[in-house]
Every structure is written in structure tokens, then in C-alpha cells.
N, C-alpha and C positions, 0 to 999 in steps of 0.2 A: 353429853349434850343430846337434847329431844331434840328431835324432825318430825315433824307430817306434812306428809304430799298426798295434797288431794286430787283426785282426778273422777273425770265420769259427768262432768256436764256439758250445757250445749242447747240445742236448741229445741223446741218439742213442742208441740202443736197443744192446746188445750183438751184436758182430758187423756193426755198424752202420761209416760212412765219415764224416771232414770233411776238411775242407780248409780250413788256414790259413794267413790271409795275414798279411805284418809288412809294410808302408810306409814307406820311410825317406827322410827329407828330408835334404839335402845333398847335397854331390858327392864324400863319402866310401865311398859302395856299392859301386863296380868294382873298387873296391879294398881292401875291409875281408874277412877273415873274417866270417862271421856263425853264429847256432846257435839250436836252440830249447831251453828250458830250461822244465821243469816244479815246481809244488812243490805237494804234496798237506796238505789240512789237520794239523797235526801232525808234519808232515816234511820234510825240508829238501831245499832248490831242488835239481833234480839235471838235467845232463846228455841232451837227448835224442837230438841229432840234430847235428851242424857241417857245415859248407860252406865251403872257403876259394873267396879272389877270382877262383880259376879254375877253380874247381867240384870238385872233390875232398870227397867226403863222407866223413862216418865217424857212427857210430852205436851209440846203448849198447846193451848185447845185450836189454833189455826191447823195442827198435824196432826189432830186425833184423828183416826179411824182412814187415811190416807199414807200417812209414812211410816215406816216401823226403820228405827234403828237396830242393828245388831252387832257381834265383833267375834270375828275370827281368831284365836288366839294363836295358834301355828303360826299366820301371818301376819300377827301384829298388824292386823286390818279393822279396821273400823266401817259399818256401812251405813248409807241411809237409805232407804229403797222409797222411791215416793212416787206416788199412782195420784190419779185426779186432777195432774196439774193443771191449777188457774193461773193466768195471767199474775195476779198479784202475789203469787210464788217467787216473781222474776225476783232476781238476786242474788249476790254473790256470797255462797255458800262457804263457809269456815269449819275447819276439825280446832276441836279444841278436846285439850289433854292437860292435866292437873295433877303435877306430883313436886309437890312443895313451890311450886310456881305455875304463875297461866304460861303455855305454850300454844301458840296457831300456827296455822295452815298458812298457807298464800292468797290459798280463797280457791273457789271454782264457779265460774258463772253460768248460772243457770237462766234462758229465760223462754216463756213461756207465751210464743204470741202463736196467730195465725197467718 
């Protein structure tokens, strides 16, 4: 059975940094894709960031040049480091992991006012 626990958000002023982390139990990590997905009140889960199992990212153009995803493999970690934040960031952030099924996170809420 997959787990990711996410953790690492909060609250942050615009222009403001976090860094989040997804922890995933199993010995599915070295070898899964993984990505972080957001979905803001009213609007549906969207795309933010992917990593396959040998580190090749890709990223929606709202993330380019602002968040860089990475993954630690010793700790089956997954991260999203995001600098810039605007307001329209705000939202509850998802790890998501892919090995023969979708698995998620619980979420972690990120928002971004002043």
C-alpha cells in the first residue's frame, strides 16, 4: 500500500517562498513518476509540476521559471520549492504518485495573501 504525506505549507506573503514536501511509504518511489497537483476553491485540480523516476521534469506554464520540482530518493521525498508566490497560487497542494494506480496526498494548503 502507497502513502504520501504532505507537508510544508502555510501562509506567505506575496513574493514570498515554501517548500513542499510529499513522503511516500513503500518501495514504489525509485520507480514511480510522481507530480504535484493543485486545486483552488471553485476550480478543478490542475497540473503543476511532474518528475519521472529519473528525474526529467516538466511544468505548466503558471510554474515555469518559479517552482522547480525535485526527489530525494534515500527519503523517498518528493519536493516542490516555489519562490514568487502570487496570490493566485493560493490552494490546496496534492502529491501524486503513479505505479499501476493514481495515489494522493491529503493535500496541504498553501495561501498566499498579505
Amino acid at each position: 500500500q502507497v502513502q504520501l504525506v504532505e507537508s510544508g505549507g502555510g501562509l506567505v506573503q506575496p513574493g514570498g517562498s515554501l517548500k513542499l514536501s510529499c513522503a511516500a511509504s513503500g518501495s514504489t518511489f525509485s520507480i514511480s513518476p510522481m507530480a504535484w497537483y493543485r486545486q483552488a476553491p471553485g476550480k478543478q485540480r490542475e497540473l503543476v509540476a511532474f518528475i519521472t523516476s529519473t528525474g526529467n521534469t516538466r511544468y505548466a506554464d503558471s510554474a515555469k521559471g518559479r517552482f522547480t520540482i525535485s526527489r530525494e530518493y534515500a527519503k523517498n521525498t518528493v519536493y516542490l520549492h516555489m519562490t514568487s508566490l502570487k496570490p493566485e497560487d493560493t490552494a490546496n497542494y496534492y502529491c501524486y504518485l503513479n505505479y499501476g494506480a493514481a495515489y494522493w496526498g491529503q493535500g496541504t494548503q498553501v495561501t498566499v495573501s498579505s
